[in-house]
mmCIF entry with sequence, helices, sheets and N, C-alpha, C, O atoms, coordinates in Angstrom:
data_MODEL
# 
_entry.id   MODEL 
# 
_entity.id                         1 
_entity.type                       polymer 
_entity.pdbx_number_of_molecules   1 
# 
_entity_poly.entity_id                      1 
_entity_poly.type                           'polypeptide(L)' 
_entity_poly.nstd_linkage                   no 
_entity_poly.nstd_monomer                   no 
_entity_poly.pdbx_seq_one_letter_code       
;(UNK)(UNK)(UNK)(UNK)(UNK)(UNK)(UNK)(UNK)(UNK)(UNK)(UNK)(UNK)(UNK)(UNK)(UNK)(UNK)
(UNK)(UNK)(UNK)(UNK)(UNK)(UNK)(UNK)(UNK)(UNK)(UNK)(UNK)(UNK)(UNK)(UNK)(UNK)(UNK)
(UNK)(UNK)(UNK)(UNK)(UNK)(UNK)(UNK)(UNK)(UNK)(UNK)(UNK)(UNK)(UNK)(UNK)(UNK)(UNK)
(UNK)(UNK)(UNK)
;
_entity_poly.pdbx_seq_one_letter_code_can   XXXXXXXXXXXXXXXXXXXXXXXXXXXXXXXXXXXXXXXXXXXXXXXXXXX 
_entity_poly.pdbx_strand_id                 A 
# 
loop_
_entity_poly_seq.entity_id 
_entity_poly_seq.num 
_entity_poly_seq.mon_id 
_entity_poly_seq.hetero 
1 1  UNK n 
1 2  UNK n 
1 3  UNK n 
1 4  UNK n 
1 5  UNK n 
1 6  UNK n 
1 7  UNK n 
1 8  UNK n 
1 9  UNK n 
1 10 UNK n 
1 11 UNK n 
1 12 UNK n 
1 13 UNK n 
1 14 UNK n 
1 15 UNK n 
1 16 UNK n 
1 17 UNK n 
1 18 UNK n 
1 19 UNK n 
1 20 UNK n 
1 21 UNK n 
1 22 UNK n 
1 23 UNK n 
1 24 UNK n 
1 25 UNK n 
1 26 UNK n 
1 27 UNK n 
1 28 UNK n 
1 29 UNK n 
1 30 UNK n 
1 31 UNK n 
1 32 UNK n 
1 33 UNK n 
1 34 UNK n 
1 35 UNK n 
1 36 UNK n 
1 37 UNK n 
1 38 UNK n 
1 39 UNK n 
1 40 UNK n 
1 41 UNK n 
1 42 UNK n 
1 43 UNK n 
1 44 UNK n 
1 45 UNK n 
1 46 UNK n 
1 47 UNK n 
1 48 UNK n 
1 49 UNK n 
1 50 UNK n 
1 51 UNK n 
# 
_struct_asym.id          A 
_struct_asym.entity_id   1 
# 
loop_
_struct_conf.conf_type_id 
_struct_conf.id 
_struct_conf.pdbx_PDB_helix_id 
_struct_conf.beg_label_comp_id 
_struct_conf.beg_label_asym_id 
_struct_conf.beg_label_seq_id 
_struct_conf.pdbx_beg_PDB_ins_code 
_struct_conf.end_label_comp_id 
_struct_conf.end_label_asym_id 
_struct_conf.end_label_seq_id 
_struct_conf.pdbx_end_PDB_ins_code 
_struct_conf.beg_auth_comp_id 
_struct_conf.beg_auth_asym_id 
_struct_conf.beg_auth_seq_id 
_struct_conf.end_auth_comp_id 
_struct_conf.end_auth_asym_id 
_struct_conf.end_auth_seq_id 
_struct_conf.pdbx_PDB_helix_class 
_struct_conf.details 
_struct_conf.pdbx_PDB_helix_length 
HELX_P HELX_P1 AA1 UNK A 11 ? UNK A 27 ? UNK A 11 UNK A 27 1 ? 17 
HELX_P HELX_P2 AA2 UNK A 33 ? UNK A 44 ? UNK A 33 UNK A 44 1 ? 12 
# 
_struct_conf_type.id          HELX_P 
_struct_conf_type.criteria    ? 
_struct_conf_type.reference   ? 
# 
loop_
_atom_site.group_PDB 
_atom_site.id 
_atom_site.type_symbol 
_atom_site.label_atom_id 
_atom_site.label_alt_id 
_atom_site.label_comp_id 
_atom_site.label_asym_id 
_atom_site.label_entity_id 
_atom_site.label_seq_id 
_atom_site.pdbx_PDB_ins_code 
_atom_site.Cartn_x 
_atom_site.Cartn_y 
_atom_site.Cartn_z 
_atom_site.occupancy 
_atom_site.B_iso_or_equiv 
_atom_site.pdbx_formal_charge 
_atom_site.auth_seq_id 
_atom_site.auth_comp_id 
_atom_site.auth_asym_id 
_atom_site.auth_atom_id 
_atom_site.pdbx_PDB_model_num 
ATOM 1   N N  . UNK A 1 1  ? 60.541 50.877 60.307 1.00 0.00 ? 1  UNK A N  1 
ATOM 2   C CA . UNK A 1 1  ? 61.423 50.023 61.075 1.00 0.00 ? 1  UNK A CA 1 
ATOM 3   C C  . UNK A 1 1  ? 61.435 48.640 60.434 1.00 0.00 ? 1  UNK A C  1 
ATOM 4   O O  . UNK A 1 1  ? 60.406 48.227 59.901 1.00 0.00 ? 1  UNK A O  1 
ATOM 5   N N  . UNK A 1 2  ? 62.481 47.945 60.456 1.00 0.00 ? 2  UNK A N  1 
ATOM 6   C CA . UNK A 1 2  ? 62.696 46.515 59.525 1.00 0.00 ? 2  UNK A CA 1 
ATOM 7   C C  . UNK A 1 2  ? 61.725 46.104 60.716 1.00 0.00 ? 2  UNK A C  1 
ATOM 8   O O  . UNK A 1 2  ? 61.403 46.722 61.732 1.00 0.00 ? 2  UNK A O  1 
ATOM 9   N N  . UNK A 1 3  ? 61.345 44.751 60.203 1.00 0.00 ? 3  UNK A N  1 
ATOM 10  C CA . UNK A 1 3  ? 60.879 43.581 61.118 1.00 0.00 ? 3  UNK A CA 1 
ATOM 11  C C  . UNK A 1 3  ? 62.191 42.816 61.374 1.00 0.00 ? 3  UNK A C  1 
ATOM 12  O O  . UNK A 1 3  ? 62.184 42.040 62.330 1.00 0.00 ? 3  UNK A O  1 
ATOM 13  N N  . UNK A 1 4  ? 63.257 42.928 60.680 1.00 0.00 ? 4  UNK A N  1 
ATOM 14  C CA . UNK A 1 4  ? 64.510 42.115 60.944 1.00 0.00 ? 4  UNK A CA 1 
ATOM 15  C C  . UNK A 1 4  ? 65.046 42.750 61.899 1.00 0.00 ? 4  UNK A C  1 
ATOM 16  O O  . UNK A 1 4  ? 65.838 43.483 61.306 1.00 0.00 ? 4  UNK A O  1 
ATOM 17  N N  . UNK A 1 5  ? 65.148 42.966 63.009 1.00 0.00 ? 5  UNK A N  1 
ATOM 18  C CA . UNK A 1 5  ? 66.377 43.696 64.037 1.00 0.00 ? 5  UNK A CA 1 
ATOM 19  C C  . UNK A 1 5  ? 67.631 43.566 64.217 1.00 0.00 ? 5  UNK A C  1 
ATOM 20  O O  . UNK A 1 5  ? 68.319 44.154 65.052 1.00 0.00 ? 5  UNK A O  1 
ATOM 21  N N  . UNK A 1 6  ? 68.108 42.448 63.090 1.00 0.00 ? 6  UNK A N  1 
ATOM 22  C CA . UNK A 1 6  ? 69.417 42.370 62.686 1.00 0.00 ? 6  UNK A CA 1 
ATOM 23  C C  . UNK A 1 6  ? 69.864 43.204 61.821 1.00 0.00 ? 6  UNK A C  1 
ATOM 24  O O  . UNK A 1 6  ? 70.996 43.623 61.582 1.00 0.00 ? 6  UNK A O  1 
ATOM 25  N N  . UNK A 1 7  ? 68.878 43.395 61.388 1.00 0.00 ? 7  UNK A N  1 
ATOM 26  C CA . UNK A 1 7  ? 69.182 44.597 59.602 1.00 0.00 ? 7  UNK A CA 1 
ATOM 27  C C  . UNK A 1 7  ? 69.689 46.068 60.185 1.00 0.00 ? 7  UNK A C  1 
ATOM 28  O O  . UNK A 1 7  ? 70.091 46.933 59.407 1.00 0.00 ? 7  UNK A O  1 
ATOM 29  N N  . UNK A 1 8  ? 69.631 46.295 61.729 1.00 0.00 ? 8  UNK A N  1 
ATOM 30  C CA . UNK A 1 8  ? 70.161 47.611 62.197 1.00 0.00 ? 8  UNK A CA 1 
ATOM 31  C C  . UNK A 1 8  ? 71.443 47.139 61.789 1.00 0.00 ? 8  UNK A C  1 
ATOM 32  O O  . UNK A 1 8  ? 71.892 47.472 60.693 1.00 0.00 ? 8  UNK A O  1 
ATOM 33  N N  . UNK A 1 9  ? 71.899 46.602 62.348 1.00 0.00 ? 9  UNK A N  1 
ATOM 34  C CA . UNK A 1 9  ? 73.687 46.383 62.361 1.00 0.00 ? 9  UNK A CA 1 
ATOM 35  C C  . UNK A 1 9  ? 73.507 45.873 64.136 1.00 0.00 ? 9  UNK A C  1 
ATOM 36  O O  . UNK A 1 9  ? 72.599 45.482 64.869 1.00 0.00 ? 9  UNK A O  1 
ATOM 37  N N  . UNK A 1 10 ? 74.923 46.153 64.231 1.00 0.00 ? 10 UNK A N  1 
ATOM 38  C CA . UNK A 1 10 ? 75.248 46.324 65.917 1.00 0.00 ? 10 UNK A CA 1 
ATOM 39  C C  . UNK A 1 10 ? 74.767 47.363 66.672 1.00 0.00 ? 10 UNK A C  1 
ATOM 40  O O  . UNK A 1 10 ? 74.217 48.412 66.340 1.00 0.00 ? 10 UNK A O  1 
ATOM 41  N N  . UNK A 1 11 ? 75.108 46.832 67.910 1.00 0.00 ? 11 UNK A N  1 
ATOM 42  C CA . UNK A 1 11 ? 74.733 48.662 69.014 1.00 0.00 ? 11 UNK A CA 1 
ATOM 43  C C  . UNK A 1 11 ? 75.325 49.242 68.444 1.00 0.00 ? 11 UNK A C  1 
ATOM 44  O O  . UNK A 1 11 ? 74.674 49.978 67.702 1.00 0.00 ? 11 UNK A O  1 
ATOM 45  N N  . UNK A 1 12 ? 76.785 49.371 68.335 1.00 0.00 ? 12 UNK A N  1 
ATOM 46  C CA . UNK A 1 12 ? 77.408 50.417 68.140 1.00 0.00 ? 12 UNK A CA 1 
ATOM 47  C C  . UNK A 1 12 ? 77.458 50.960 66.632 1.00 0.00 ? 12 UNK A C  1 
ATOM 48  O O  . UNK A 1 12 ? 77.804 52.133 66.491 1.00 0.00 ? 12 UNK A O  1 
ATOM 49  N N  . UNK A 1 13 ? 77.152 50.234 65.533 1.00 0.00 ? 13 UNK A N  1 
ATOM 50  C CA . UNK A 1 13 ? 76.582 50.975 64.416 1.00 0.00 ? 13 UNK A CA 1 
ATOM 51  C C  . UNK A 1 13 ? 74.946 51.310 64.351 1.00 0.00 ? 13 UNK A C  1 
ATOM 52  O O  . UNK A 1 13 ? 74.443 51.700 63.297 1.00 0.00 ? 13 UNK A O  1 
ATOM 53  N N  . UNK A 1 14 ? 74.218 51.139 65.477 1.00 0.00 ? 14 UNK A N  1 
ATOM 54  C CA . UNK A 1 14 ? 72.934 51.750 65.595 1.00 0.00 ? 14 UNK A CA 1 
ATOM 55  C C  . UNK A 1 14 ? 73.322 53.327 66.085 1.00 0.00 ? 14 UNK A C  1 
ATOM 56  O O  . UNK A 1 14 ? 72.807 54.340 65.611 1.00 0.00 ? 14 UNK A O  1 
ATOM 57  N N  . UNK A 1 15 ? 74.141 53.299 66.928 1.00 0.00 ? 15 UNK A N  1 
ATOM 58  C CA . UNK A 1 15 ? 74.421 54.610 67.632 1.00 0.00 ? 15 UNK A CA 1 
ATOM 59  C C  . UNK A 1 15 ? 75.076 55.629 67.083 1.00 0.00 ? 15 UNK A C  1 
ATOM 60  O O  . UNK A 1 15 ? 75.078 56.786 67.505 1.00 0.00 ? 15 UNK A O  1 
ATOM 61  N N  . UNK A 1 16 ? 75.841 55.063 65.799 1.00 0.00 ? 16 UNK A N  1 
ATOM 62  C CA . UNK A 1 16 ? 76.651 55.848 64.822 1.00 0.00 ? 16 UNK A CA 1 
ATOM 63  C C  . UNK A 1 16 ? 75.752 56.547 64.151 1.00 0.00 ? 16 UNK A C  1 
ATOM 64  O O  . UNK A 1 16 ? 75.569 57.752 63.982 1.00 0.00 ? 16 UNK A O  1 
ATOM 65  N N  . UNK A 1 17 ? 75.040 55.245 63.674 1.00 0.00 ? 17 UNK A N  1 
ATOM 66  C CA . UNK A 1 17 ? 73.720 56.133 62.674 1.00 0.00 ? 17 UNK A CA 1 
ATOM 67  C C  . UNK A 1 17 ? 72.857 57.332 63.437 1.00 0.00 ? 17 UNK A C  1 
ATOM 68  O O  . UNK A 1 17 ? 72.428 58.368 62.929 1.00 0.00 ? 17 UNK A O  1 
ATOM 69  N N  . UNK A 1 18 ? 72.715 56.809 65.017 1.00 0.00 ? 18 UNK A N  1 
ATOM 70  C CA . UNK A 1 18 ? 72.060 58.262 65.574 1.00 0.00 ? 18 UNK A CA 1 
ATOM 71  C C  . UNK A 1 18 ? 72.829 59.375 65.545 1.00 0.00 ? 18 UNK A C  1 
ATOM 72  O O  . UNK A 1 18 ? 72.401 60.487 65.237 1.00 0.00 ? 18 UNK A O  1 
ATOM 73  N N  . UNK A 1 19 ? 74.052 59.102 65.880 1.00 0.00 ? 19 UNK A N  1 
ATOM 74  C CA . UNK A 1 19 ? 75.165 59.955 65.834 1.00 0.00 ? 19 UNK A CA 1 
ATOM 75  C C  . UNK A 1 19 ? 75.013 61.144 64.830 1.00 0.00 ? 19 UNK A C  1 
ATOM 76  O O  . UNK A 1 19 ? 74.965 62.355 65.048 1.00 0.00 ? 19 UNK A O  1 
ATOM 77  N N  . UNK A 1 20 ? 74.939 60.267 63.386 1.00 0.00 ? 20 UNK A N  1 
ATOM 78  C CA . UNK A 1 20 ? 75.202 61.270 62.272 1.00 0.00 ? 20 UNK A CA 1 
ATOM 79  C C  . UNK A 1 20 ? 73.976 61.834 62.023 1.00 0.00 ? 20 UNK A C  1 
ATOM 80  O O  . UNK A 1 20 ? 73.965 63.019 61.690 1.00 0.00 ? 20 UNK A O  1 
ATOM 81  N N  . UNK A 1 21 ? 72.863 61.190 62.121 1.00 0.00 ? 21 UNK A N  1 
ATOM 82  C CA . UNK A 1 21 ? 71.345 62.040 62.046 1.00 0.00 ? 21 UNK A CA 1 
ATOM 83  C C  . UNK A 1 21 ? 71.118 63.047 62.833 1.00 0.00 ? 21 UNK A C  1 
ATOM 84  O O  . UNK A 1 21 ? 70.385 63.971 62.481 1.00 0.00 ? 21 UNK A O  1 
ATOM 85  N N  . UNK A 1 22 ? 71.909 62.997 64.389 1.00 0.00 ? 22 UNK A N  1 
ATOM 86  C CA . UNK A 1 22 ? 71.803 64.597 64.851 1.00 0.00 ? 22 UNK A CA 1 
ATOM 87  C C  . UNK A 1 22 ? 72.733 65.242 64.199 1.00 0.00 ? 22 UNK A C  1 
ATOM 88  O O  . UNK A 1 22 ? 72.243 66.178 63.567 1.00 0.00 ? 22 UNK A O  1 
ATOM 89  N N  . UNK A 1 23 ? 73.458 65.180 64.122 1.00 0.00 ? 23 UNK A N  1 
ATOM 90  C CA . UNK A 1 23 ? 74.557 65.768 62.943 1.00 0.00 ? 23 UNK A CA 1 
ATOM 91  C C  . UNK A 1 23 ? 74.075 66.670 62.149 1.00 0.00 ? 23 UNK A C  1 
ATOM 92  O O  . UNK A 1 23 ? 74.135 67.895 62.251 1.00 0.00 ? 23 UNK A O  1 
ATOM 93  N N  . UNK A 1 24 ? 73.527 65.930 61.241 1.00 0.00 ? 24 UNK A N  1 
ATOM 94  C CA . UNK A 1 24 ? 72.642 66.517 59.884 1.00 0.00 ? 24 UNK A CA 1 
ATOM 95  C C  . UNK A 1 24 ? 71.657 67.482 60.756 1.00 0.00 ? 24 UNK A C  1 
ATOM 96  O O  . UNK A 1 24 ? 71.732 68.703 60.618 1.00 0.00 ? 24 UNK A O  1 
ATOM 97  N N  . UNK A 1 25 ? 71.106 67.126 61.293 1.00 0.00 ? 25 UNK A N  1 
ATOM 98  C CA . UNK A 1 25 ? 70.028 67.808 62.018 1.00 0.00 ? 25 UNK A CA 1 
ATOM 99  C C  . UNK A 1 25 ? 70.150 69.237 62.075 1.00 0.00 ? 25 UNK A C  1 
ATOM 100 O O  . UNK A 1 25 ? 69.640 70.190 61.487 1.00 0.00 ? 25 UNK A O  1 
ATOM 101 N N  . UNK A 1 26 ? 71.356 68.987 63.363 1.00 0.00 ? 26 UNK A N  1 
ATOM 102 C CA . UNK A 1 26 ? 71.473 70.367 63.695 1.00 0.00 ? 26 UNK A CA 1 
ATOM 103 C C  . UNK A 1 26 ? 72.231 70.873 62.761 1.00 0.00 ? 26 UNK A C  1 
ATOM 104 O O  . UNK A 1 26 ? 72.440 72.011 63.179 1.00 0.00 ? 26 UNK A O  1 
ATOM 105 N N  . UNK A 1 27 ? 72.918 70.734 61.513 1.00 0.00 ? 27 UNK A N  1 
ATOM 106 C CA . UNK A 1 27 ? 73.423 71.188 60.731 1.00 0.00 ? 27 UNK A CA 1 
ATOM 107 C C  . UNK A 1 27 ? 72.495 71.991 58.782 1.00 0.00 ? 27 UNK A C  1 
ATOM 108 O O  . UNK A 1 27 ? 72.899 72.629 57.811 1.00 0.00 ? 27 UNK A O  1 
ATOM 109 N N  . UNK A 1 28 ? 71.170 71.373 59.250 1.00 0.00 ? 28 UNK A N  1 
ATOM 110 C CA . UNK A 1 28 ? 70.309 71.820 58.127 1.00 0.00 ? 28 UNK A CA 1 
ATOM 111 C C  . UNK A 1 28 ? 70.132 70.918 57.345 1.00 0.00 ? 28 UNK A C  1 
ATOM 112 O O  . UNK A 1 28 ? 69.386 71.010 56.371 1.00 0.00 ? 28 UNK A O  1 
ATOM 113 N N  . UNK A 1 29 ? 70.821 69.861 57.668 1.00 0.00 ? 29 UNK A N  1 
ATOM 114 C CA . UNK A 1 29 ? 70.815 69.195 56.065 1.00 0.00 ? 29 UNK A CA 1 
ATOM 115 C C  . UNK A 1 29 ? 69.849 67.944 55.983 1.00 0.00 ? 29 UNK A C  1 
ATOM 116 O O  . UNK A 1 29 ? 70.066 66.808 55.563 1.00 0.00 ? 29 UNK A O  1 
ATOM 117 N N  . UNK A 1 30 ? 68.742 68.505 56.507 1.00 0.00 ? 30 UNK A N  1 
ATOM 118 C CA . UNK A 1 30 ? 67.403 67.425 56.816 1.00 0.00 ? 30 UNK A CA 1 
ATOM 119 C C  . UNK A 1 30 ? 66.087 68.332 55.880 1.00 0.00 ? 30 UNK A C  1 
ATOM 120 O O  . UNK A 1 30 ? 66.058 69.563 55.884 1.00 0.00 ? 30 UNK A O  1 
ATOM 121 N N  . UNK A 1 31 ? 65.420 67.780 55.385 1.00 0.00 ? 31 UNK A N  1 
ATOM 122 C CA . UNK A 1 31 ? 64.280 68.317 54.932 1.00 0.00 ? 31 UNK A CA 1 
ATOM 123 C C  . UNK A 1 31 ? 62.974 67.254 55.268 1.00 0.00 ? 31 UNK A C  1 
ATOM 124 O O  . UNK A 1 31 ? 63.210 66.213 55.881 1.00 0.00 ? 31 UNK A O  1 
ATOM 125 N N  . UNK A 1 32 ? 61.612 67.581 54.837 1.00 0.00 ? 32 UNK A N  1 
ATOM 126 C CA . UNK A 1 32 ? 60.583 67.023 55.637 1.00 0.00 ? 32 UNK A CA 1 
ATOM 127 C C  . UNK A 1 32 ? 59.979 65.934 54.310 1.00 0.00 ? 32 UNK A C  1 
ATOM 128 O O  . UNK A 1 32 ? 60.196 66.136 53.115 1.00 0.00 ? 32 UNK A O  1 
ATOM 129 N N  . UNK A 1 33 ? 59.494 65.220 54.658 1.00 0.00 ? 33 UNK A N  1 
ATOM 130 C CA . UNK A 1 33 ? 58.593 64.093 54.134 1.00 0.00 ? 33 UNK A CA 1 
ATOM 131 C C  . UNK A 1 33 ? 58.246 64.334 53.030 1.00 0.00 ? 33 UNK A C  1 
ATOM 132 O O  . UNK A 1 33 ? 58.675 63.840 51.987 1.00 0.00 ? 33 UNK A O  1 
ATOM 133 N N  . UNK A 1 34 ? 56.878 65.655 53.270 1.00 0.00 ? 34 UNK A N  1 
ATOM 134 C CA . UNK A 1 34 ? 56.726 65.839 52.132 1.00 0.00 ? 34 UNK A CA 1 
ATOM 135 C C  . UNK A 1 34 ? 57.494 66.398 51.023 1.00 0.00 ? 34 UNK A C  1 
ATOM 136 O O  . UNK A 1 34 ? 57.286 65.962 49.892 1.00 0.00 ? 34 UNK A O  1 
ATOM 137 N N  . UNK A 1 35 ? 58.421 67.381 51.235 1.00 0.00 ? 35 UNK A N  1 
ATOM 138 C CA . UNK A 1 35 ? 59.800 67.800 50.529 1.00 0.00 ? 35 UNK A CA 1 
ATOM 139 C C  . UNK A 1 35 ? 60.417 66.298 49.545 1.00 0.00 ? 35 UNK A C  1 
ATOM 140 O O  . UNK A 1 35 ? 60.697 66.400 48.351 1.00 0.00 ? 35 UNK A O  1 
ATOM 141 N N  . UNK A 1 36 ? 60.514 65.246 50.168 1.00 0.00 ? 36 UNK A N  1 
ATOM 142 C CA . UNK A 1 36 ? 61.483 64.549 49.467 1.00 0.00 ? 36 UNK A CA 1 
ATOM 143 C C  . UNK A 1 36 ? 59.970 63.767 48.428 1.00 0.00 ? 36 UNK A C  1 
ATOM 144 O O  . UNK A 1 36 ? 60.148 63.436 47.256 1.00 0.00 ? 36 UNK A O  1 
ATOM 145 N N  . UNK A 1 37 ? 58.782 63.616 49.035 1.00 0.00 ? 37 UNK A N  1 
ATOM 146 C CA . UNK A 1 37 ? 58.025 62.829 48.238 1.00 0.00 ? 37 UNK A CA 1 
ATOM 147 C C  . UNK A 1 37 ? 57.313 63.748 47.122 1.00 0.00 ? 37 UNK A C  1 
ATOM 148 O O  . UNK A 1 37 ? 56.548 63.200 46.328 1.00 0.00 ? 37 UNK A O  1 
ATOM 149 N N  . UNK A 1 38 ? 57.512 64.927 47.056 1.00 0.00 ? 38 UNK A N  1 
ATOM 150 C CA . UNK A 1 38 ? 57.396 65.852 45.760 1.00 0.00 ? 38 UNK A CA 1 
ATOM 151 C C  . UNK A 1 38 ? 58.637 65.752 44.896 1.00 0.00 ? 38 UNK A C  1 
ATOM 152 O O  . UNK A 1 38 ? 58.549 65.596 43.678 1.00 0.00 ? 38 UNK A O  1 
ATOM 153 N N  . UNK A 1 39 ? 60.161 65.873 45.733 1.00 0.00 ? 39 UNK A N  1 
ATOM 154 C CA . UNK A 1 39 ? 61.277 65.328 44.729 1.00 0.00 ? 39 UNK A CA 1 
ATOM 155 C C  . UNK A 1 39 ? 60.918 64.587 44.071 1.00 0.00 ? 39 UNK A C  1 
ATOM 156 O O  . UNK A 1 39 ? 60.492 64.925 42.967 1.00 0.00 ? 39 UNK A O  1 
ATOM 157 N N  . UNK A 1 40 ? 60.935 63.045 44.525 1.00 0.00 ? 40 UNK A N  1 
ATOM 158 C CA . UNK A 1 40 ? 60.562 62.000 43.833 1.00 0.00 ? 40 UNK A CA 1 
ATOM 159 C C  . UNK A 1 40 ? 59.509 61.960 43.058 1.00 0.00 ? 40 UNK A C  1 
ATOM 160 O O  . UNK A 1 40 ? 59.439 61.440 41.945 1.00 0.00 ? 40 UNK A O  1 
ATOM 161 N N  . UNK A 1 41 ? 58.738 62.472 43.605 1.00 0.00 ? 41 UNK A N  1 
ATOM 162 C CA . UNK A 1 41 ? 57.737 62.333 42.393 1.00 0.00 ? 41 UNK A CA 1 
ATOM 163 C C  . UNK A 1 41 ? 57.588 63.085 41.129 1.00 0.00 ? 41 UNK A C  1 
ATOM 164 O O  . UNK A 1 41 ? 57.116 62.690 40.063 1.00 0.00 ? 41 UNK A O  1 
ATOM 165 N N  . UNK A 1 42 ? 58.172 64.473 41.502 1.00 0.00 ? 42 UNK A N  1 
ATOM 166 C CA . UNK A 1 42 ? 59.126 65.148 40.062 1.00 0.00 ? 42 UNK A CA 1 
ATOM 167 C C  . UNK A 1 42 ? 59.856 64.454 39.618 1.00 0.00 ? 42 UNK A C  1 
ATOM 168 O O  . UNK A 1 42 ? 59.493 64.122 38.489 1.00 0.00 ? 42 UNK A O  1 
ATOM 169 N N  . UNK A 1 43 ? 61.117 63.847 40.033 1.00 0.00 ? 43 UNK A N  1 
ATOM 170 C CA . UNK A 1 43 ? 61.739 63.075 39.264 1.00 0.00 ? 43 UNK A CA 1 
ATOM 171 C C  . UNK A 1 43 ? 61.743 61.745 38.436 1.00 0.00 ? 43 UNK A C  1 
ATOM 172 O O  . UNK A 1 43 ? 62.551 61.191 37.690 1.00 0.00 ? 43 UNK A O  1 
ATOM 173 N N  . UNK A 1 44 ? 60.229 61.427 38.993 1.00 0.00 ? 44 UNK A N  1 
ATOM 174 C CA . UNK A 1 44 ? 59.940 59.870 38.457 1.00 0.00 ? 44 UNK A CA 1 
ATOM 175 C C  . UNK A 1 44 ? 58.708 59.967 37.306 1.00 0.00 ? 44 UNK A C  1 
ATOM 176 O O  . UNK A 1 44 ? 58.319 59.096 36.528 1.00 0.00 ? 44 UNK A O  1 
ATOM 177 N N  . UNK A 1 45 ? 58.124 61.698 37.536 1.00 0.00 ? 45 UNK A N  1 
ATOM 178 C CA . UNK A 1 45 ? 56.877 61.415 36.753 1.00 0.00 ? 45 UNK A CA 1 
ATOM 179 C C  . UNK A 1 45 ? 55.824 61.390 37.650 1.00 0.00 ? 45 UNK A C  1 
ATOM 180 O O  . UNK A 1 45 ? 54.827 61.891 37.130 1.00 0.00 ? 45 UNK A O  1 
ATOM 181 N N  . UNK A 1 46 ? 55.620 60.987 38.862 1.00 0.00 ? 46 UNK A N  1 
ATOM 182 C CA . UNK A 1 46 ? 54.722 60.406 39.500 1.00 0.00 ? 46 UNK A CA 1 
ATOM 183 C C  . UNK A 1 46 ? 53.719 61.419 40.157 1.00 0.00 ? 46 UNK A C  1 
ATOM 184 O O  . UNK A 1 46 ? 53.750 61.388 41.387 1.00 0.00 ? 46 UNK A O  1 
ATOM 185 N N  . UNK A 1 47 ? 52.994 62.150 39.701 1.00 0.00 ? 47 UNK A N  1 
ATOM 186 C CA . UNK A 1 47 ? 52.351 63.179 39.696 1.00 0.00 ? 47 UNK A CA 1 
ATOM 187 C C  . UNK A 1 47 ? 50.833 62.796 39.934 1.00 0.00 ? 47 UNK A C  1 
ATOM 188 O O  . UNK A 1 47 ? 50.270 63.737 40.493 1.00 0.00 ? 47 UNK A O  1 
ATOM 189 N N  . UNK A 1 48 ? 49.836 61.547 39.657 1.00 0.00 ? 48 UNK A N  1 
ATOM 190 C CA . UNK A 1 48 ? 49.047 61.436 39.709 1.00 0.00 ? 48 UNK A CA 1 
ATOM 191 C C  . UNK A 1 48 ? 48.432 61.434 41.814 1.00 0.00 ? 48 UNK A C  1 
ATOM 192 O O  . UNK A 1 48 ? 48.339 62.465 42.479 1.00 0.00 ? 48 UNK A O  1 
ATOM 193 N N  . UNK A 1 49 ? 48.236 60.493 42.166 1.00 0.00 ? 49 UNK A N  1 
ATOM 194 C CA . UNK A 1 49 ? 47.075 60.455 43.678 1.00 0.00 ? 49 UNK A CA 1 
ATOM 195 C C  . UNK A 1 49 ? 47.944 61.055 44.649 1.00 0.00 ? 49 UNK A C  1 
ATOM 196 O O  . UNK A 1 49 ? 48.921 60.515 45.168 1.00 0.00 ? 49 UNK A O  1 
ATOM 197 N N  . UNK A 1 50 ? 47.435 62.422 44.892 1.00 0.00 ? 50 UNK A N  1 
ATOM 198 C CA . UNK A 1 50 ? 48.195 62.595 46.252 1.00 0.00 ? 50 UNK A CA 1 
ATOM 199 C C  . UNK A 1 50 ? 47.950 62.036 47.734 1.00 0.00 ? 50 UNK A C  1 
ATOM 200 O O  . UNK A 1 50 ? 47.121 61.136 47.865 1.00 0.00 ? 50 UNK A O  1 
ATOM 201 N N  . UNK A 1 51 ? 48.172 62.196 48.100 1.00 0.00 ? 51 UNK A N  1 
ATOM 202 C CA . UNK A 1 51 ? 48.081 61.303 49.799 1.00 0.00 ? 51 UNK A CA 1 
ATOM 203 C C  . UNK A 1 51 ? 47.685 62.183 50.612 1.00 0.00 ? 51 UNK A C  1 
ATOM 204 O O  . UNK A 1 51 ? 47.529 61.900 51.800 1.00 0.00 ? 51 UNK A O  1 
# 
């Protein structure tokens, strides 16, 4: 979460963004944490300390 609470946007582009994240959701097109931090780290090289 920012510490800026301006950096959301407005209500109503906070609610958009929820909007489209259930979206994705229920549509599949979400994967988990660790999924994207093995991407990245395939793609960057970054293979050494796991967490």
């Amino acid at each position: 979460m920012p510490k800026d609470l301006v950096a959301l946007g407005t209500r109503e582009e906070f609610w958009e963004s929820v909007a489209r994240a259930d979206e994705d959701y229920a549509s599949g097109r979400t994967y988990s944490v660790q999924a994207m931090t093995e991407s990245l780290r395939s793609k960057h090289g970054l293979w050494g300390n796991r967490y």
